[in-house]
C-alpha positions in Angstrom: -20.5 -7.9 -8.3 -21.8 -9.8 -5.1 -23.6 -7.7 -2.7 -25.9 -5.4 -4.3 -29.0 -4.1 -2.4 -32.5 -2.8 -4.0 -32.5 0.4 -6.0 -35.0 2.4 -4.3 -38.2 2.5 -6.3 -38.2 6.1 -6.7 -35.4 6.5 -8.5 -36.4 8.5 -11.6 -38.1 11.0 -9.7 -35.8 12.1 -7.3 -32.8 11.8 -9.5 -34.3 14.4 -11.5 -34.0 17.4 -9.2 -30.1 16.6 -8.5 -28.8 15.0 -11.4 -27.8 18.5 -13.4 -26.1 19.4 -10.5 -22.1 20.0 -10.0 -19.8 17.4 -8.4 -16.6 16.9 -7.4 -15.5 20.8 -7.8 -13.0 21.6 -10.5 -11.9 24.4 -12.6 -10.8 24.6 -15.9 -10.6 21.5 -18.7 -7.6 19.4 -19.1 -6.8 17.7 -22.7 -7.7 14.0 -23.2 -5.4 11.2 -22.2 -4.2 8.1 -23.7 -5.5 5.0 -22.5 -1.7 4.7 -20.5 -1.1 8.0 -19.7 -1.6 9.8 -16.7 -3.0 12.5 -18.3 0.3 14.4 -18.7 -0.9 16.9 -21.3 -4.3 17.8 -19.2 -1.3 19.2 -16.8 -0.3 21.9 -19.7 -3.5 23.2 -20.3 -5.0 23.3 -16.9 -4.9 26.0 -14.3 -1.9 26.2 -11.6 -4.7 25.7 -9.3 -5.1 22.5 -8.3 -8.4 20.7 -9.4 -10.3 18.1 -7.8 -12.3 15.0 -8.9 -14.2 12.2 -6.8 -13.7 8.8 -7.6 -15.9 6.0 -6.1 -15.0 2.4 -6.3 -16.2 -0.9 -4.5 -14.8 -2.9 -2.2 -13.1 -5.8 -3.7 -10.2 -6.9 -1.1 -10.0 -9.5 1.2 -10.8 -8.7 4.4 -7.9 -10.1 5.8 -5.2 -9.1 2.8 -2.2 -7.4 2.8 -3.8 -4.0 1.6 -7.3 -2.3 2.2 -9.0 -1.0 -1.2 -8.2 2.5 0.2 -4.5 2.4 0.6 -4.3 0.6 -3.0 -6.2 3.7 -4.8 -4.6 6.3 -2.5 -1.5 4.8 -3.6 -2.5 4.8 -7.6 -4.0 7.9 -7.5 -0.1 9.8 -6.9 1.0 9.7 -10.4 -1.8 10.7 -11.9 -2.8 13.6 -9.2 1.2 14.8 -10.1 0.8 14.6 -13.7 -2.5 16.1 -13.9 -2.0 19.0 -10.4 -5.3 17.6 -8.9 -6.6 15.5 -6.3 -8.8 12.5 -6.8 -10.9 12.3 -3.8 -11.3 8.1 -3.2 -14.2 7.0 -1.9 -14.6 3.3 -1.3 -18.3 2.2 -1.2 -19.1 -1.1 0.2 -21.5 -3.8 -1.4 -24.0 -3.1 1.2 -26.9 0.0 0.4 -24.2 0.5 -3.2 -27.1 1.5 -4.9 -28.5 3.6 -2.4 -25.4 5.5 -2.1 -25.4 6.2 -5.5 -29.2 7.7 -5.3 -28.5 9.5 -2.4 -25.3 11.1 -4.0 -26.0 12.2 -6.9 -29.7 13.2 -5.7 -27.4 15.5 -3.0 -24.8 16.9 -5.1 -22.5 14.9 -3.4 -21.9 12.0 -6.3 -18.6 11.1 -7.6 -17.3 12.3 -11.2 -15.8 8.9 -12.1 -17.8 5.9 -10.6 -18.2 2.3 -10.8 -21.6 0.7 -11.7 -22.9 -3.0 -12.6 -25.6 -3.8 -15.4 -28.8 -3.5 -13.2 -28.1 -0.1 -12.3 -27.6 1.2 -16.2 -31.2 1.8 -17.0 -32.4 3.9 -14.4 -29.2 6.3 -14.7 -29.5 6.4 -18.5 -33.0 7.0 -18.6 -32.3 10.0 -16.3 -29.7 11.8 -18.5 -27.2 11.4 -15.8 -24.3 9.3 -17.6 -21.5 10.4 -20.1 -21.4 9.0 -23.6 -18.0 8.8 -23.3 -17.5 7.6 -27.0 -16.3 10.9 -28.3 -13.4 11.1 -25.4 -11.2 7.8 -27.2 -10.0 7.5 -29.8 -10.1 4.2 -32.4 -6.6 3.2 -31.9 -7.9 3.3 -28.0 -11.4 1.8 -28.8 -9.1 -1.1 -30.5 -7.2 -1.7 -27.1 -9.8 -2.5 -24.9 -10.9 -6.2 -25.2 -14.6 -5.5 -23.7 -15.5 -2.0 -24.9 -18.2 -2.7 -27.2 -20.1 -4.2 -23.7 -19.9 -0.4 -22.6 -22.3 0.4 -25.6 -26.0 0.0 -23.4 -29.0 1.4 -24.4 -27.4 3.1 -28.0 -24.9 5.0 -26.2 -21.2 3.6 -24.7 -22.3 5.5 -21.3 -19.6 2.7 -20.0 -16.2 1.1 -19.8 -16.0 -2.4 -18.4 -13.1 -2.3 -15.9 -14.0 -5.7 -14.1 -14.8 -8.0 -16.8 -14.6 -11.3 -15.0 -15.3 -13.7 -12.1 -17.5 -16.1 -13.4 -19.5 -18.3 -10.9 -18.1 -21.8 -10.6 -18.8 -24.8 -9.0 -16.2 -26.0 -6.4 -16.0 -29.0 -5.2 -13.9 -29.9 -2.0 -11.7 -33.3 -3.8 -10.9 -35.0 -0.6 -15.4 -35.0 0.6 -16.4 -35.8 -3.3 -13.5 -38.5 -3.2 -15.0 -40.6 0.1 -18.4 -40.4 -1.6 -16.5 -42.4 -4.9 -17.0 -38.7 -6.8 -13.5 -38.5 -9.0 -14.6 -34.9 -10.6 -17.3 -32.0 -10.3 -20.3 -32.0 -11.1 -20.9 -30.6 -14.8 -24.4 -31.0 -15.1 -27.3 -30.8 -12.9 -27.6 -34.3 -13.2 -24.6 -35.2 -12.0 -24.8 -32.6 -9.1 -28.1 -34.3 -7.7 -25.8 -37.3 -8.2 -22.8 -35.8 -5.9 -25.1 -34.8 -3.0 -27.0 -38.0 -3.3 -23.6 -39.8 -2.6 -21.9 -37.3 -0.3 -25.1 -37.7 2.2 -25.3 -41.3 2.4 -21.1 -41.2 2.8 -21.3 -38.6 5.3 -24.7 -37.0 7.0 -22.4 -34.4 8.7 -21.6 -32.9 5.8 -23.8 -30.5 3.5 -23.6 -31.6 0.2 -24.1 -28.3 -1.4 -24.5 -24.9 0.4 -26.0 -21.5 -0.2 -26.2 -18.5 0.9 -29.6 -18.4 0.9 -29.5 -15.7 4.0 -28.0 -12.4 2.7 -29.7 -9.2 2.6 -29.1 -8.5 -1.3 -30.0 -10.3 -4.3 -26.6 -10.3 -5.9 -26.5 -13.5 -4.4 -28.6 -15.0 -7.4 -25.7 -14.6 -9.8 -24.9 -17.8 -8.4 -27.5 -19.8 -6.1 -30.0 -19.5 -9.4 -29.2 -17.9 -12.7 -26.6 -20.8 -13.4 -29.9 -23.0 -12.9 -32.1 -20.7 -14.6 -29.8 -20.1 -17.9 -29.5 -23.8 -18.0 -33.5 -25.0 -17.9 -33.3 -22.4 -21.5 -35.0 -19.4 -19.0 -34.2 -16.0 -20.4 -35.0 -13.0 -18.1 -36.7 -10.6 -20.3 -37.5 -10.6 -24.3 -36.2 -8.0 -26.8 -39.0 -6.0 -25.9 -37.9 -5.4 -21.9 -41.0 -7.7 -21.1 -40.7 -10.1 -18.3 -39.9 -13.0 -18.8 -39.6 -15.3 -16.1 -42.6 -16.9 -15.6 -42.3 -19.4 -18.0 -42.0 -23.5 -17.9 -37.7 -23.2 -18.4 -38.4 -20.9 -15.1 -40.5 -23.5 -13.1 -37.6 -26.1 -13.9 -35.7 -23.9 -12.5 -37.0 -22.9 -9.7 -38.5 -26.0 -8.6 -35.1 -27.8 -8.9 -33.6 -25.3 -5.9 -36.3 -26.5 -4.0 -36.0 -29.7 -4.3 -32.2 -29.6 -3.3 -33.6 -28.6 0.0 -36.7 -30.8 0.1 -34.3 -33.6 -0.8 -31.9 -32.8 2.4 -28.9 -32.0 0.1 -29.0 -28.3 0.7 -29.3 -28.2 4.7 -31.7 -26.2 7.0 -28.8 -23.7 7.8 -28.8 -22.6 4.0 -31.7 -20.0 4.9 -29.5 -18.1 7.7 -25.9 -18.3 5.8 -24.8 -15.1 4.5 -21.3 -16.4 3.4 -20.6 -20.0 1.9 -17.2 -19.6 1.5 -16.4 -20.3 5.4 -18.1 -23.3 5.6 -16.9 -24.3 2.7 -13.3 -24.1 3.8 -14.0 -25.4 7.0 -14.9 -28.5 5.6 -18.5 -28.6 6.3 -20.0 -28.8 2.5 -19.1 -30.5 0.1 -20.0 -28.3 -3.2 -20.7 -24.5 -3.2 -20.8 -22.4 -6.3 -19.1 -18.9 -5.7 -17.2 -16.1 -8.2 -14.0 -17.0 -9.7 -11.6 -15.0 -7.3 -13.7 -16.4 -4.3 -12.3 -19.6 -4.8 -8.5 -18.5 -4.7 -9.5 -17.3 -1.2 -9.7 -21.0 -0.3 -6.6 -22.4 0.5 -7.2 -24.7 3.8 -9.3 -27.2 1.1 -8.1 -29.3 -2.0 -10.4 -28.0 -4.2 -11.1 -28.2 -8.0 -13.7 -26.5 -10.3 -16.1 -26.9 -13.0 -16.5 -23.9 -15.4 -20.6 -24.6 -16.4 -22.8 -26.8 -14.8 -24.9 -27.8 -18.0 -28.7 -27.7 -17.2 -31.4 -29.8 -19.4 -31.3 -27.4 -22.1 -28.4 -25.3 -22.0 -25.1 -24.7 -19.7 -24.6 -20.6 -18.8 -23.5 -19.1 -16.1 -23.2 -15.6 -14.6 -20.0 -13.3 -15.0 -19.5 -9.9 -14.4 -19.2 -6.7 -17.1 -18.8 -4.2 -14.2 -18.0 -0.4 -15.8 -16.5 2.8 -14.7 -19.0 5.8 -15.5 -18.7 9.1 -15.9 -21.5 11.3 -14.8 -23.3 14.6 -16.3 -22.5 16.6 -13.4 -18.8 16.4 -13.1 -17.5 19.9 -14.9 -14.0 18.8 -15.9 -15.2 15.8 -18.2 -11.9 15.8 -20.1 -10.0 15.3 -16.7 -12.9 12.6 -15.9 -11.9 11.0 -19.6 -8.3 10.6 -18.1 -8.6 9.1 -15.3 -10.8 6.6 -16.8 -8.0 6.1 -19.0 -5.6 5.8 -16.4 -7.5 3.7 -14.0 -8.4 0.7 -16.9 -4.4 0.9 -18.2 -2.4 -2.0 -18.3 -0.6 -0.4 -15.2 -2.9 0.1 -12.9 -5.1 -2.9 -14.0 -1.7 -5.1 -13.3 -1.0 -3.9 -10.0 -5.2 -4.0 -9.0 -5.7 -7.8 -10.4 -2.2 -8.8 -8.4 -3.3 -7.0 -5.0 -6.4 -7.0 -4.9 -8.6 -9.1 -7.4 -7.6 -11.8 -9.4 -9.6 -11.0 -12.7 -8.3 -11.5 -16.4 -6.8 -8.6 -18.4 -9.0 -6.3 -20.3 -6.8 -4.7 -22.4 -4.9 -5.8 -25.5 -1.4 -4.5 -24.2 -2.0 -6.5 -20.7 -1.1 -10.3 -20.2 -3.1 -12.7 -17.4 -0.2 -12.8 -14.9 -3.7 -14.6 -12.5 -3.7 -18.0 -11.4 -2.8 -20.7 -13.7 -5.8 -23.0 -12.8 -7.7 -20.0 -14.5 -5.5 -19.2 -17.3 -8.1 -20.8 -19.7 -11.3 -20.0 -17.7 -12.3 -17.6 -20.4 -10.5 -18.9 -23.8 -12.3 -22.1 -23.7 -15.5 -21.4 -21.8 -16.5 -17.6 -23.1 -19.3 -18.2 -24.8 -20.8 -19.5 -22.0 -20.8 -16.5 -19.5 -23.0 -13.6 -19.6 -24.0 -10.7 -17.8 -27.5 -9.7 -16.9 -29.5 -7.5 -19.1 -30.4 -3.9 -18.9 -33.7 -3.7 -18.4 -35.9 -0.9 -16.3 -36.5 -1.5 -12.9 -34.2 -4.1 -13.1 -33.1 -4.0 -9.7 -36.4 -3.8 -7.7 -37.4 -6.9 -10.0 -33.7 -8.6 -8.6 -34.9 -7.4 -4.9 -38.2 -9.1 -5.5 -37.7 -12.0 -6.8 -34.8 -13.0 -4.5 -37.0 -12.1 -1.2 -39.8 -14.8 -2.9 -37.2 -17.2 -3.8 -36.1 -17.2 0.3 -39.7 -17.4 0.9 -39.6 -20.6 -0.9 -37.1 -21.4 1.0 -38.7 -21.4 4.3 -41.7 -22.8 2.8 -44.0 -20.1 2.4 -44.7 -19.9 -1.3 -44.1 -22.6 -3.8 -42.0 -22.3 -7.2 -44.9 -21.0 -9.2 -46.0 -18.6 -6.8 -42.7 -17.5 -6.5 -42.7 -16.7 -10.4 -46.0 -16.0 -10.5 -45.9 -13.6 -7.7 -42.7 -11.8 -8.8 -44.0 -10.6 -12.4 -47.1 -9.7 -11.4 -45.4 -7.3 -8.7 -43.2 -6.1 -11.8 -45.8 -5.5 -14.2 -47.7 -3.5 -11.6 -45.3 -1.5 -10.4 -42.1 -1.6 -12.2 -42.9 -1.7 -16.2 
């Protein structure tokens, strides 16, 4: 979700020479699952030898948690692997080079069977013949179950099934700062944001009214330091036809009002070198930062409270993840592959992951939100105002590029238009 590096611009061609090729060694098929099962039956029709398949997953738990992503899917993975006489071969991947790893894997015959992708890296993968429509592998009553599957259905095939369907970027605002600065809420426009940092700077100049992490290596960082803003000046990314579409007055607004946060002193000088807003955020020293959903739960040394949208001039969006488990052309037990999708999204396993490790809302039928009550109606009420990102080819190089211009920006080497000027020429060139 946060944390996603370039795709490397050769993907098509190099995928093509490895992307027929076996992973994640197995023998014979196993039946199809139900959505809840561990795959029971696949253990009466497969072999009595044991069958392997490679599972690769990000890194979602807190650093300093109770439980590593590791030992939670090692632990998961026993029922299934006794159920089913296999092994599932857990691979964690962290945000950092996540896309490269994927290239290099499957491009070495060393991918996973079952993976986890976002939205930008859908096209690329498709376009290559490397996913699974997995359609044909659930059935309706199991279709019906799953609260996001018709978001797996990209580019006329469901190649996906949304597993993290969640963590919408919100603005947080620390109570007790916004309170000495006469601030009784947050912010829910970008009026009244300009408004809070006005006041929190002339109440206190220590304090940065708003940060961001305007220093990280990877460009998921825009889901929250500028497609909030974007979405809100009425910007839309590209048109039905994949063109473009950034460069575009709703995109200036945009654009220009980042800068201006930082021209006007309420985003500080350090913005450019953080890489991680949520410490000085719970160290007291800003006022305002906007961050994922589950982020903020990892605050608990500040009285903080949220705003779900921060409505821009013409409209009030903001980002939220539709994150999917894949299943890829080279894996030779796809039915075993179908299972442990299965298993892996089932109420079960979902429960125990969104209590451990992430708190995200259910996405099943059969599953309750058991999350935090301050987001028990996060999605009910504000729903229709999150969205993903669209699928689009070379969507990631186009991510990479633009967030590189936007820090240039940032440090004052190219102004707003450039930056969007600068950015779709590079695409059009290069990418399209």
């Amino acid at each position: 979700m946060k944390k996603k590096k370039v795709l490397a611009l050769g993907l098509a061609a190099v995928m093509t020479a490895g992307m027929l090729s076996a992973c994640g060694g197995s023998s014979d098929s196993a039946d199809k699952g139900s959505s809840e099962s561990t795959g029971s039956e696949s253990t009466e029709a497969a072999s009595s030898e044991k069958q392997e398949i490679t599972f690769w997953f990000p890194t979602f738990a807190s650093a300093d948690g109770d439980i590593t992503d590791q030992e939670f899917w090692d632990e998961q993975m026993t029922a299934f692997e006794e159920e089913n006489n296999c092994e599932v071969n857990v691979e964690i991947v962290p945000w950092d080079n996540y896309e490269e790893k994927y290239l290099t894997g499957v491009n070495s015959n060393d991918g996973p069977d079952v993976g986890y992708m976002y939205m930008e890296m859908f096209y690329d993968y498709i376009d290559m013949g490397a996913l699974v429509d997995v359609d044909e592998y659930f059935t309706d009553e199991e279709k019906a179950n799953y609260t996001y599957y018709d978001l797996g259905n990209i580019q006329g095939g469901q190649y996906a099934l949304p597993v993290v369907v969640g963590n919408p970027r919100i603005l947080i605002g620390n109570m007790d700062i916004l309170s000495e600065a006469g601030i009784t809420e947050v912010p829910t426009s970008t009026e009244e944001l300009v408004a809070a940092c006005e006041a929190v700077k002339a109440s206190n100049p220590d304090v940065a009214p708003i940060m961001q992490d305007w220093g990280n290596s990877h460009y998921g960082s825009l889901n929250e330091i500028y497609w909030p803003y974007f979405w809100g000046a009425g910007g839309q990314i590209v048109d039905e036809e994949g063109n473009l579409t950034i460069d575009t007055p709703e995109g200036l607004e945009a654009t220009q009002f980042l800068y201006d946060l930082k021209a006007n002193g309420y985003l500080p000088e350090s913005s450019t070198s953080c890489d991680d807003v949520l410490e000085p955020f719970k160290n007291g020293e800003a006022a305002m930062i906007m961050c994922a959903s589950s982020n903020a739960l990892q605050v608990d040394t500040v009285n903080w409270d949220f705003a779900p949208i921060v409505q821009g001039s013409k409209d009030g969006k903001t980002f939220v993840a539709a994150d999917s488990l894949v299943m890829f052309n080279s894996c030779e037990n796809k039915d075993l592959a179908a299972s442990l999708m299965k298993y892996v999204t089932g109420k079960t396993v979902m429960n125990a992951f969104h209590s451990q490790i992430s708190d995200q809302p259910p996405i099943t039928a059969d599953d309750t939100y058991a999350g935090d009550e301050r987001f028990a109606d996060l999605f009910t009420e504000n729903g229709d105002n999150f969205i993903s990102l669209p699928v689009f080819k070379g969507a990631s190089s186009m991510y990479d590029t633009l967030y590189k211009n936007l820090q240039s920006m940032m440090l004052d080497e190219l102004t707003p238009q450039e930056v969007l000027t600068t950015t779709t020429e590079y695409y059009n060139d290069n990418l399209k």
